[in-house]
C-alpha positions as CSV (number, residue, x, y, z in Angstrom):
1,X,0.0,0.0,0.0
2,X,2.9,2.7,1.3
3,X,4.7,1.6,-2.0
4,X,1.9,2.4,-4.2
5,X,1.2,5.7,-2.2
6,X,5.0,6.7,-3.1
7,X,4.4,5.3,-6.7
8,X,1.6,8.0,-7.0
9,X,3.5,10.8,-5.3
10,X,6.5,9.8,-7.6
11,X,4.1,10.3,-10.9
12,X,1.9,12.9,-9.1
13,X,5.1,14.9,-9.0
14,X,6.2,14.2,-12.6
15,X,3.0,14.6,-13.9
16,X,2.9,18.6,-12.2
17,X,6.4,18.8,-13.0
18,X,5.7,18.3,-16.9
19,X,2.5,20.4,-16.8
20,X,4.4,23.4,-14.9
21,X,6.9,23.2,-18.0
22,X,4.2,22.8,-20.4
23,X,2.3,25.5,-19.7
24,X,5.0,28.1,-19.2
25,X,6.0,27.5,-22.6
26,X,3.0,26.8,-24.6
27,X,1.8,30.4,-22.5
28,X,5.0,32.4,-23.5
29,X,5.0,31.3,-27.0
30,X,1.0,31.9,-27.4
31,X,2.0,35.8,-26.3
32,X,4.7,36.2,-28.2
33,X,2.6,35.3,-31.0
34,X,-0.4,37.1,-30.3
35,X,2.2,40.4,-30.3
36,X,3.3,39.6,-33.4
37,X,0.0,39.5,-35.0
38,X,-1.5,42.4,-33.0
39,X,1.8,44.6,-34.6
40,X,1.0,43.1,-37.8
41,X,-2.6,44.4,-37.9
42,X,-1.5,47.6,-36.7
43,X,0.8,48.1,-39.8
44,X,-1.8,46.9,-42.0
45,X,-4.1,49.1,-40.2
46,X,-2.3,52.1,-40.9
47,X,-0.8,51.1,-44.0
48,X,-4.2,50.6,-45.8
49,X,-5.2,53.9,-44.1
50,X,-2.2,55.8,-45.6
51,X,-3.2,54.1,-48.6
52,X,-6.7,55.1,-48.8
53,X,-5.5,58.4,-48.2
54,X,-3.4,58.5,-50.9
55,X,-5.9,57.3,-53.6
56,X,-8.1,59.9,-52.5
57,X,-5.7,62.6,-53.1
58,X,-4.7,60.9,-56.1
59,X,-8.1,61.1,-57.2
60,X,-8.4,64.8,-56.2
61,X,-5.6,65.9,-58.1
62,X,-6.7,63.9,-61.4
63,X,-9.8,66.4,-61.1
64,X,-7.8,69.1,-60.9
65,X,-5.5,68.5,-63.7
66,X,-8.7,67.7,-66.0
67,X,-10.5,70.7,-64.8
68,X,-7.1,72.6,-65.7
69,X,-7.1,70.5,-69.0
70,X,-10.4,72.2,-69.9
71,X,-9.8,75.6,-68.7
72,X,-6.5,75.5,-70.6
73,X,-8.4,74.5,-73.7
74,X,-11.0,77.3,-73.5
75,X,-8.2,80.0,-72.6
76,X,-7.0,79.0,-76.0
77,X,-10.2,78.9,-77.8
78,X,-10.6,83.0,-76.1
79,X,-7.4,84.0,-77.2
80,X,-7.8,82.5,-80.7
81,X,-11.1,84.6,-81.2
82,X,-10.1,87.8,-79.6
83,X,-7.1,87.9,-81.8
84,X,-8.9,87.3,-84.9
85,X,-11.5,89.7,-83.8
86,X,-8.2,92.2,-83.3
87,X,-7.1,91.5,-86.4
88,X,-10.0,92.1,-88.4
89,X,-10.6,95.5,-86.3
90,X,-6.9,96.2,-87.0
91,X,-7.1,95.7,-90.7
92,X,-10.8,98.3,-90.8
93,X,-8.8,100.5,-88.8
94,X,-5.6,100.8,-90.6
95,X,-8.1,100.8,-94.0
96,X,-10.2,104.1,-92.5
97,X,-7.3,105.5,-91.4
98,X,-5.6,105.4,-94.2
99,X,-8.6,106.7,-96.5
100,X,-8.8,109.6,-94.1
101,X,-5.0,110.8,-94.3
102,X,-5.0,110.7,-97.9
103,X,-8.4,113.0,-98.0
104,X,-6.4,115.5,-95.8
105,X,-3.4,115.5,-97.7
106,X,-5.6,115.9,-101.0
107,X,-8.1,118.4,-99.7
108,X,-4.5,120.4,-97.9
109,X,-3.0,120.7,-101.0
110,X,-6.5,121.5,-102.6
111,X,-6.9,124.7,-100.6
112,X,-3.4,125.2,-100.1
113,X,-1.4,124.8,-103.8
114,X,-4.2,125.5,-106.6
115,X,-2.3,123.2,-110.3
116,X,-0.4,120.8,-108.2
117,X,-3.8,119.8,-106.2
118,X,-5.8,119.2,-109.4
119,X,-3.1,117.4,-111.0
120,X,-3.0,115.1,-107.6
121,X,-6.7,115.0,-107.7
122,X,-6.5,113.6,-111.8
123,X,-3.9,111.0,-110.8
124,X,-4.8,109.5,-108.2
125,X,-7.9,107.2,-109.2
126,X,-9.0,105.6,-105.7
127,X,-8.9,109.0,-104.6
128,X,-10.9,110.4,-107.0
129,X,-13.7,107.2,-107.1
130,X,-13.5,108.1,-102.8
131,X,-14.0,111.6,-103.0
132,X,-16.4,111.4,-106.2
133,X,-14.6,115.0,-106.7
134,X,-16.1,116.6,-109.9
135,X,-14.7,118.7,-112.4
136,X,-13.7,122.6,-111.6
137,X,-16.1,124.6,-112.9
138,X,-14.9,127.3,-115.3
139,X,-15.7,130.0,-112.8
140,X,-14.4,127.9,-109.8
141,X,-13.2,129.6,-106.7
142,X,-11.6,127.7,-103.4
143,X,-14.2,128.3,-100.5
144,X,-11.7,128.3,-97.6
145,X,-14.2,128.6,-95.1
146,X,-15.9,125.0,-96.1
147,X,-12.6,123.6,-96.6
148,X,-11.3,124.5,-92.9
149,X,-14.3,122.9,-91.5
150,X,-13.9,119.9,-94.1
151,X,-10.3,119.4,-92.8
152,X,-11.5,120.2,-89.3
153,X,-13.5,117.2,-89.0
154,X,-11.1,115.0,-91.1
155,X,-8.6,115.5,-88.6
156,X,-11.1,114.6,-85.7
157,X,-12.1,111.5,-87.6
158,X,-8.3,110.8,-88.3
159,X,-7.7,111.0,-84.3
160,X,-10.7,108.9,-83.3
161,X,-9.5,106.2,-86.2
162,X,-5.6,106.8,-84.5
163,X,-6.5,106.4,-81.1
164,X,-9.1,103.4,-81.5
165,X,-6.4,101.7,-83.9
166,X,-3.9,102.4,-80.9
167,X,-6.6,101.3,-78.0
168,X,-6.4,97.7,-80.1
169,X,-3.3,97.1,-80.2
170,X,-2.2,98.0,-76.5
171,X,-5.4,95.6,-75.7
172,X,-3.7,93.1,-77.8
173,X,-0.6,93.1,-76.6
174,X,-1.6,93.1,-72.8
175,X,-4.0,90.1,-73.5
176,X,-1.4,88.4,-75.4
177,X,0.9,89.3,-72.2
178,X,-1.9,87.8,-70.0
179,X,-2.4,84.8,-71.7
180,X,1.2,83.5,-72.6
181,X,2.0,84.1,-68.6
182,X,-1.3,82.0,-67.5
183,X,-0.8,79.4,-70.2
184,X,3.1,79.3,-69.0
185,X,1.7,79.2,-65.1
186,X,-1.1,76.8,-66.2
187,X,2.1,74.3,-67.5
188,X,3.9,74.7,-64.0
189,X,1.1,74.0,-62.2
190,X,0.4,70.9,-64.4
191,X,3.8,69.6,-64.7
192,X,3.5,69.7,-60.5
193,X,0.2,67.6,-59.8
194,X,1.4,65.0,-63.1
195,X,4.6,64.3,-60.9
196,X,2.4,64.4,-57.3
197,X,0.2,62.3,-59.0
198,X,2.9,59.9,-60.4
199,X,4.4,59.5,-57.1
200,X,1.6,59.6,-54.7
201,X,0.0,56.3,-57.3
202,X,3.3,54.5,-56.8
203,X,3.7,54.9,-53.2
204,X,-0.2,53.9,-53.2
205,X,0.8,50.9,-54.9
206,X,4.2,50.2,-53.1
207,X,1.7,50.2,-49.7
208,X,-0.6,47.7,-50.8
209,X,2.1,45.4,-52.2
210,X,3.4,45.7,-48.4
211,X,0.0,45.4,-47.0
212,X,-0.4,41.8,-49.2
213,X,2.9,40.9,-47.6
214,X,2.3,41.3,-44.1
215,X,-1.3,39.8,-44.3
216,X,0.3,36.6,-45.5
217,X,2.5,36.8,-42.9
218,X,-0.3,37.4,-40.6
219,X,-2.2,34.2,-41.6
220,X,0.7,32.0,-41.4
221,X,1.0,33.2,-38.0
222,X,-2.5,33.2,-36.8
223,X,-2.3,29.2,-38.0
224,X,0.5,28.4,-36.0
225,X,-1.1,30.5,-33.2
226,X,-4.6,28.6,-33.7
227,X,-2.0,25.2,-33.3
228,X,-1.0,26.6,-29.7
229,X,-4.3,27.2,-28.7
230,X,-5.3,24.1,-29.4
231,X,-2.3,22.6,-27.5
232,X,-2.8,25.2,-24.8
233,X,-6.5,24.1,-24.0
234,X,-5.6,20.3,-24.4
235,X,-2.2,20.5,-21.7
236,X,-5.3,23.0,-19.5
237,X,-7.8,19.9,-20.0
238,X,-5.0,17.8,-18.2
239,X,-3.2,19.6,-15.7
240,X,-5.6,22.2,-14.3
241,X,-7.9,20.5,-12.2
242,X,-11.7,20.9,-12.4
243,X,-13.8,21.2,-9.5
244,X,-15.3,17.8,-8.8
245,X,-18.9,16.8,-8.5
246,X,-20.8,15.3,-5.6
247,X,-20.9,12.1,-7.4
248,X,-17.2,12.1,-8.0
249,X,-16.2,13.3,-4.7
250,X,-18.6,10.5,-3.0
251,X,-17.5,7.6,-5.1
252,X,-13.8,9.0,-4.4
253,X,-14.2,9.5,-0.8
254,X,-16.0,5.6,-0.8
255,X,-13.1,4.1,-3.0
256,X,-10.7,6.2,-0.3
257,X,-12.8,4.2,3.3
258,X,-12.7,0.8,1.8
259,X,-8.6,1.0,0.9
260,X,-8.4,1.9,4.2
261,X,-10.8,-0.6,5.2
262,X,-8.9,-3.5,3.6
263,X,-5.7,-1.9,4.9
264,X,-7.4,-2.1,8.4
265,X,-8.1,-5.5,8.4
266,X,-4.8,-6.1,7.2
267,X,-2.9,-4.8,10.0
268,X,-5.6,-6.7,12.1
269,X,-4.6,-9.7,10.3
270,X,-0.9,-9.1,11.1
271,X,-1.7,-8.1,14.5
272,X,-3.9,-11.7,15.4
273,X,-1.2,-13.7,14.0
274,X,2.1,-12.1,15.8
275,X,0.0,-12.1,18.4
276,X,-1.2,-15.6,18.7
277,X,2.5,-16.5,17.5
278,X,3.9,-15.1,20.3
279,X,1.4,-16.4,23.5
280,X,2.5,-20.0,21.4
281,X,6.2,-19.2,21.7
282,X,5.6,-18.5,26.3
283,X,3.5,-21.0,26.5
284,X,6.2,-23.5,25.1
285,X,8.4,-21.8,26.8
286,X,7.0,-22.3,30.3
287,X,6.2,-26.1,29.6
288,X,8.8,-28.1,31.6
289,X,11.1,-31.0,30.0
């Protein structure tokens, strides 16, 4: 009985001995894996957020640089109308002008210079088809005082046609001005967002590759860490005791009275027998030869 007792303590204290080991390890190496894949969802986490990000600014400047596209295109669609329109205002300008200077210096040299002014008149065939000037009379005479208020408003007309002609081109060449410094700002600003855009896509793209990486890694580890668990709450099953139920501790306490029972007897047994054995050994002993 004592031998099987130490037999029980002897495996009893192997047994705790093994589970103490057991557990220490199986618990250390279960946390060290749950870190790891509590560190690897936090870089995914923040990876795909960064990510996200990124496409969404991507995606903003995309807008941008199409909305630029289009204003570029109807900046140059303006300018290409404006300067035709210039041109053609230029050209009726220059043409009005022109006609007006040459009915000055005719009707000048009319008033002023008598033979040279007819001869000019007689030559000079657009001239004469634009002033429609008829013959001199036989008994012409110059009216200076028409003439002065003729030339008068020539010259007004000349100054108007000058200073519109002038007005033009100073517009022109300060919307030319404009536009060749927005179109060359407009390319700056679009050269900018193409290479944000470029590299903003590729570090995008660079993330999710990293993101694909670590999620593999992730799932290898959560299977070995599914592997531990499952060893952790098997080596738990058998060396954490549960609390025992009245049957259990009733059939236990009834298996514990009759070993003892029997072990009783036993010693009664022994007892009886070295016992008789020994009033058997005085009573020979006293019995004379």
């Amino acid at each position: 009985m004592i031998l099987k007792l130490e037999k029980e303590m002897t495996e009893e204290a192997d047994e705790k001995s093994y589970c103490d080991e057991q557990m220490s390890k199986t618990e250390t190496k279960k946390a060290e894996l749950e870190d790891d894949v509590a560190k690897m969802t936090s870089k995914i986490d923040q990876a795909a957020s960064k990510s996200a990000e990124l496409k969404a600014q991507v995606q903003e400047l995309q807008a941008e640089l199409a909305a630029l596209a289009k204003e570029s295109a109807s900046m140059d669609k303006i300018r290409q109308e404006t300067h035709a329109d210039y041109e053609q205002a230029k050209a009726d300008l220059e043409l009005g002008l022109s006609g007006v200077r040459k009915a000055l210096q005719v009707l000048r040299e009319y008033y002023g210079g008598g033979a040279a002014a007819a001869a000019m008149i007689q030559d000079d065939g657009m001239l004469s088809s634009l002033m429609q000037q008829p013959a001199v009379p036989e008994h012409h005479s110059k009216a200076s005082g028409a003439g002065g208020s003729i030339l008068g408003i020539l010259e007004v007309v000349e100054s108007d046609f000058a200073k519109n002609l002038a007005t033009e081109e100073t517009e022109e060449e300060d919307a030319q001005a404009d536009y060749e410094k927005i179109t060359q700002e407009n390319k700056i600003v679009k050269t900018t967002k193409e290479q944000d855009e470029k590299y903003k896509t590729q570090e995008s793209k660079s993330l999710d590759q990293t993101i694909a990486e670590i999620s593999s890694d992730r799932e290898t580890t959560n299977t070995e860490l599914a592997a531990v668990n499952d060893y952790y709450s098997k080596i738990k099953d058998r060396c954490i005791a549960k609390p025992e139920t009245y049957e259990d501790r009733t059939a236990r306490r009834d298996a514990e009275i009759k070993g003892l029972k029997e072990a009783l007897a036993v010693l009664e047994d022994e007892t009886a027998f070295v016992q008789r054995k020994h009033r058997s050994f005085r009573g020979s002993a006293l019995t004379p030869n």
